[in-house]
C-alpha positions in Angstrom: -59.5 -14.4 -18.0 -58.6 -10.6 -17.6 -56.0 -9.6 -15.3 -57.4 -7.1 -12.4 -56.7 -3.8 -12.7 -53.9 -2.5 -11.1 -54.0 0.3 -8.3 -51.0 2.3 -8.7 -50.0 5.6 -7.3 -49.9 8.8 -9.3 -46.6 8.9 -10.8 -46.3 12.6 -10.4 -46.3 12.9 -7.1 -44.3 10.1 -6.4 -41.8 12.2 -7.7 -42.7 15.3 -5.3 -42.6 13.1 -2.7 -39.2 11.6 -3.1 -38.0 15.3 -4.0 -39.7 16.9 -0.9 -38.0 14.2 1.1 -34.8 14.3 -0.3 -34.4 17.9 -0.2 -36.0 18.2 3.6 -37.8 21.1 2.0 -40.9 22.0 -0.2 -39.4 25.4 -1.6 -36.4 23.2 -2.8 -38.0 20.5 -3.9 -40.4 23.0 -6.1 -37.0 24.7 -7.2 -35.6 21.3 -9.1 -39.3 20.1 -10.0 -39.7 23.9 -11.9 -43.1 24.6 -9.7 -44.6 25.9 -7.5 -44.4 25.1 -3.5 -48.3 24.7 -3.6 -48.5 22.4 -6.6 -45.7 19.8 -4.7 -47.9 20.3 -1.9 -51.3 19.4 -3.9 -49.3 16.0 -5.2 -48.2 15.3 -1.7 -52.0 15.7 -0.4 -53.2 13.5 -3.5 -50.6 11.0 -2.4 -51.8 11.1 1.1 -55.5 10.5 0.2 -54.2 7.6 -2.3 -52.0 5.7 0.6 -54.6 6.6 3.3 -51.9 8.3 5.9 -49.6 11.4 6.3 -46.6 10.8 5.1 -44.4 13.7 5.5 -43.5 15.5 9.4 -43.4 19.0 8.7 -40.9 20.8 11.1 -38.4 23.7 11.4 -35.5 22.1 10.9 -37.2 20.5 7.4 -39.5 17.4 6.2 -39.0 14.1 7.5 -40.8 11.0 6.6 -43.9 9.3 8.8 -43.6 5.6 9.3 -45.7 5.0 6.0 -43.6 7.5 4.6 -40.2 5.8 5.4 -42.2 2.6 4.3 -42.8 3.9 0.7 -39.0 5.6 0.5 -37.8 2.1 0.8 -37.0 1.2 -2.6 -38.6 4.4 -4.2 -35.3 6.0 -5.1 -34.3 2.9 -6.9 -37.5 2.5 -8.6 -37.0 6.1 -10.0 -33.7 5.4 -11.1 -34.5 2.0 -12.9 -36.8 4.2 -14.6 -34.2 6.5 -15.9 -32.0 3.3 -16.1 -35.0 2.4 -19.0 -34.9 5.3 -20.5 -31.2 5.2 -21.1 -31.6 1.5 -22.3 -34.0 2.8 -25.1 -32.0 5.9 -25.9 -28.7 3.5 -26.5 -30.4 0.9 -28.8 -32.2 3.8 -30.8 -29.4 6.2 -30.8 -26.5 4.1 -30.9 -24.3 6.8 -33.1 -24.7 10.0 -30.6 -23.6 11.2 -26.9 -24.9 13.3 -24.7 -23.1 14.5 -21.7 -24.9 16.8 -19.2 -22.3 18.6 -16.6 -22.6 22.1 -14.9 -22.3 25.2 -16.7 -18.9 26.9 -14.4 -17.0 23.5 -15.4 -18.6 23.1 -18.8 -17.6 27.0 -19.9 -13.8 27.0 -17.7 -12.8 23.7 -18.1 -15.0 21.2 -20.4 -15.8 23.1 -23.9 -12.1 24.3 -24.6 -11.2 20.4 -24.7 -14.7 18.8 -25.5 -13.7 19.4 -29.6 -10.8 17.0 -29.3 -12.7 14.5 -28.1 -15.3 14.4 -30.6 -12.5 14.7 -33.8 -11.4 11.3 -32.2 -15.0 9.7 -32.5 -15.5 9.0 -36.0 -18.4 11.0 -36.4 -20.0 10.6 -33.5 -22.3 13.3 -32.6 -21.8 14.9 -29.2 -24.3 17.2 -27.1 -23.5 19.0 -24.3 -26.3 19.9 -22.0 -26.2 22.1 -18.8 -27.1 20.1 -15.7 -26.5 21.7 -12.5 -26.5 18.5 -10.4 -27.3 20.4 -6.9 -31.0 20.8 -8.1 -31.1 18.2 -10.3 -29.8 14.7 -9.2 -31.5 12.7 -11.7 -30.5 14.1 -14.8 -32.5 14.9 -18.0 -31.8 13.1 -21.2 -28.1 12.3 -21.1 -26.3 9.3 -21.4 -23.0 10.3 -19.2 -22.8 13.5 -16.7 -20.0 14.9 -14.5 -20.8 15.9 -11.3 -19.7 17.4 -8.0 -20.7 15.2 -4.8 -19.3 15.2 -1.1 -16.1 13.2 -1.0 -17.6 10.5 1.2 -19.6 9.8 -1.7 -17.7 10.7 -4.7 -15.4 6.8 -5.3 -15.4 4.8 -8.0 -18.1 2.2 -8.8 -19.8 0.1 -11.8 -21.6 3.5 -12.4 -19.2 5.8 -11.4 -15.4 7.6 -11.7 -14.1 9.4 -9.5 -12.3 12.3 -11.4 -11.1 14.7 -9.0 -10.9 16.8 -6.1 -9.7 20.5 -6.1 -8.1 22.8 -4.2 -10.0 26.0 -3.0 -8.1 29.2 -3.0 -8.6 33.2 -4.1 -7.9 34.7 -7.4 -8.0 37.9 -9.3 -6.6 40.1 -11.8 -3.3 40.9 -12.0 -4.0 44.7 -11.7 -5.4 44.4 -8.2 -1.8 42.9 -6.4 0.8 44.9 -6.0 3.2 43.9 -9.5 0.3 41.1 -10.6 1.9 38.4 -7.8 0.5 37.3 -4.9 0.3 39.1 -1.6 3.5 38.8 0.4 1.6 39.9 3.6 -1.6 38.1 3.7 -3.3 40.1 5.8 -3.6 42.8 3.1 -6.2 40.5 1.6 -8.0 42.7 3.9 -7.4 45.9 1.9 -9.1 44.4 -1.3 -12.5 43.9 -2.7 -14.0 40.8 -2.1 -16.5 38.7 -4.1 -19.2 36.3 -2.1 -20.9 33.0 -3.5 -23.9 32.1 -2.6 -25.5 32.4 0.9 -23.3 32.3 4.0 -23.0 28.7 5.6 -26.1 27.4 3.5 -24.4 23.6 1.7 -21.0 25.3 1.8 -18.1 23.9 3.6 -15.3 25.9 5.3 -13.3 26.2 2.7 -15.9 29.3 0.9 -16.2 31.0 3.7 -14.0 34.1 3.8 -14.3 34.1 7.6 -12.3 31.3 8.1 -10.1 32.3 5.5 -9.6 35.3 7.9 -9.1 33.7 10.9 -6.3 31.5 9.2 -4.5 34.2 8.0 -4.8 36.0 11.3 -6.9 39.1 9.5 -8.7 40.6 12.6 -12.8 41.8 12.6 -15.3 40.4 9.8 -14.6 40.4 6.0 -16.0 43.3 4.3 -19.2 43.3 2.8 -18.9 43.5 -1.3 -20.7 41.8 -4.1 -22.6 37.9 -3.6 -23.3 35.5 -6.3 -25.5 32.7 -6.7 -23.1 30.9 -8.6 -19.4 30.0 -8.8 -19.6 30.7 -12.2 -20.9 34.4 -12.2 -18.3 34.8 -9.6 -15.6 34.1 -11.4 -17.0 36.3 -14.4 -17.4 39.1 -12.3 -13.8 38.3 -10.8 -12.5 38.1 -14.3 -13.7 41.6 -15.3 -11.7 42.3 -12.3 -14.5 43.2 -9.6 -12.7 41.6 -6.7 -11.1 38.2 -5.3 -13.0 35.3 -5.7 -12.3 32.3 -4.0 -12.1 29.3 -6.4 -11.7 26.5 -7.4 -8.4 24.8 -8.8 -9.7 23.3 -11.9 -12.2 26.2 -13.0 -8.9 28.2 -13.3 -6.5 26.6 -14.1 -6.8 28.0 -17.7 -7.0 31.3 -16.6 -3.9 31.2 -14.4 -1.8 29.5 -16.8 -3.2 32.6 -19.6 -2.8 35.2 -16.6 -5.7 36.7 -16.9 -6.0 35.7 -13.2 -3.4 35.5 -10.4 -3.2 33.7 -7.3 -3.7 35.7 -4.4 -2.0 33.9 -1.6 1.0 31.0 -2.3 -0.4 27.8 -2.8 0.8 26.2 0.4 -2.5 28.1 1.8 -4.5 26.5 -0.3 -8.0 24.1 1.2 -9.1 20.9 -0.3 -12.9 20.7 -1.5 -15.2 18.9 0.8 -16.2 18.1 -2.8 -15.2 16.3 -5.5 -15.9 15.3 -9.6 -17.2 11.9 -10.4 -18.7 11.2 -14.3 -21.6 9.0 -13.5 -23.4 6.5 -16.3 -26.8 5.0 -16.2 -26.2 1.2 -15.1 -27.9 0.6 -18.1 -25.4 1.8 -20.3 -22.4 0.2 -18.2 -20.1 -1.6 -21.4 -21.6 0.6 -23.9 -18.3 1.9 -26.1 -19.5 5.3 -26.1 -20.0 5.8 -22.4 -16.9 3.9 -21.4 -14.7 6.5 -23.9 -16.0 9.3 -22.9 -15.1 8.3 -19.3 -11.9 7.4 -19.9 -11.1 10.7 -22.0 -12.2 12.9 -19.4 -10.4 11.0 -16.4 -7.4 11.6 -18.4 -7.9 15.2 -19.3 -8.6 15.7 -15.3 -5.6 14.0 -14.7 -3.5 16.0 -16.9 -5.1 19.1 -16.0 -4.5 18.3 -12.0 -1.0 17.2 -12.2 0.1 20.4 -13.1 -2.6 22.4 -11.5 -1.8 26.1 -11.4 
């Protein structure tokens, strides 16, 4: 006798859905799913007619889910990331030889690639692929079988899946020619006389620690910052600070290299340094927890961040 049919969902805009929710947001949501806001919205409507209710409150302070929303959440996210789980599962019996790691281009070009060769020497020809993942858009990776990435610190603690590697200190840097002999300021309130480089949108995800406010207020600089040159990334930022277009406020581990070269310079002494509100974790499939490949690269890199922070510039 044949089975009955099953009535399932469309898969696609399951995905909108948890995306939409997860972000509180349709433009963001269309931002990591590479669409546009009115193809999520279509998938949400076709999930809609499918369940028979609304299940998103649209709102000015963001989305939020309906009772049958909330009801269909539940278990949702871990149903996706079984799925991806799977997919990890086939990837390791089919290519048991190779590695690919996915972390965020600023650590992957300032920290990860000038130490990533030394790794794979040691892994008997093991092939290993580096892929760009910038986890703020993208929490459920693409194809990679181990990813560093940068979570809040109440999240960011070891677990069967999970490492925690670090967290950094936040502090400006430039080039040497723009402080007075290359060292950093002895007043700090002449931060005030130099050009400064913004990240990113003021007070949108960013903790204290990037804002240049603050920064003034702690060093007792009266009136506002100046206005001078924003990025959307740390890591055009610090390109832009390295081709000495202003101070840059950074992060410890992204330039550490750079310091200890000199081809940056503190700006302040470290004692006014601000710990991230975030921190580095490398994160595994639980598919793929025991598999040799996964647990050495983990292990590498937690030493490598250890090294590096111990005698952190």
């Amino acid at each position: 006798m044949r089975s009955p049919a099953r009535s399932l969902p469309p898969f696609d805009a399951l995905v909108a859905f948890d995306t939409a929710l997860r972000h509180r947001s349709m433009t963001l949501a269309a931002a990591e799913l590479g669409m546009t806001q009115s193809a999520v919205s279509h998938r949400l409507r076709r999930l809609e007619a499918f369940v028979g209710a609304p299940l998103l409150h649209r709102a000015p302070s963001g989305l939020s889910a309906t009772p049958a929303g909330t009801a269909l959440a539940t278990g949702l996210s871990g149903l996706l990331d079984g799925l991806a789980d799977l997919r990890a599962r086939c990837r390791a019996v089919a290519l048991p030889t190779g590695l690919r790691v996915g972390v965020g281009a600023a650590l992957a070009d300032y920290w990860l690639v000038r130490r990533l060769p030394a790794f794979a020497a040691a892994q008997s020809g093991m092939e290993v692929e580096l892929t760009i993942v910038e986890s703020e858009l993208q929490p459920r990776a693409p194809d990679v079988d181990v990813q560093i990435t940068w979570q809040p610190v109440a999240t960011a603690r070891n677990t069967s899946t999970q490492r925690l590697l670090f967290q950094e200190q936040v502090f400006p840097v430039c080039v040497p020619a723009l402080l007075p002999g290359g060292r950093p300021l002895r007043d700090p309130t002449a931060l005030a006389t130099l050009p400064l480089l913004h990240k990113g949108q003021p007070g949108r995800g960013q903790g204290a620690e990037w804002s240049w406010p603050v920064w003034f207020e702690r060093l007792g600089i009266p009136g506002r910052p100046p206005a001078g040159l924003r990025f959307g990334t740390i890591h055009t930022a610090l390109a832009a600070a390295l081709q000495g277009a202003g101070v840059v406020m950074a992060r410890s581990l992204l330039v550490h290299d750079a310091l200890k070269e000199g081809r940056l310079v503190r700006v302040l002494p470290a004692s006014w340094d601000m710990p991230s509100s975030k921190a580095h974790i490398v994160r595994w499939p639980a598919a793929l927890n025991g598999d040799r490949r996964v647990r050495g690269f983990a292990a590498w890199v937690s030493r490598e961040a250890e090294k590096t922070t111990r005698k952190r510039g």
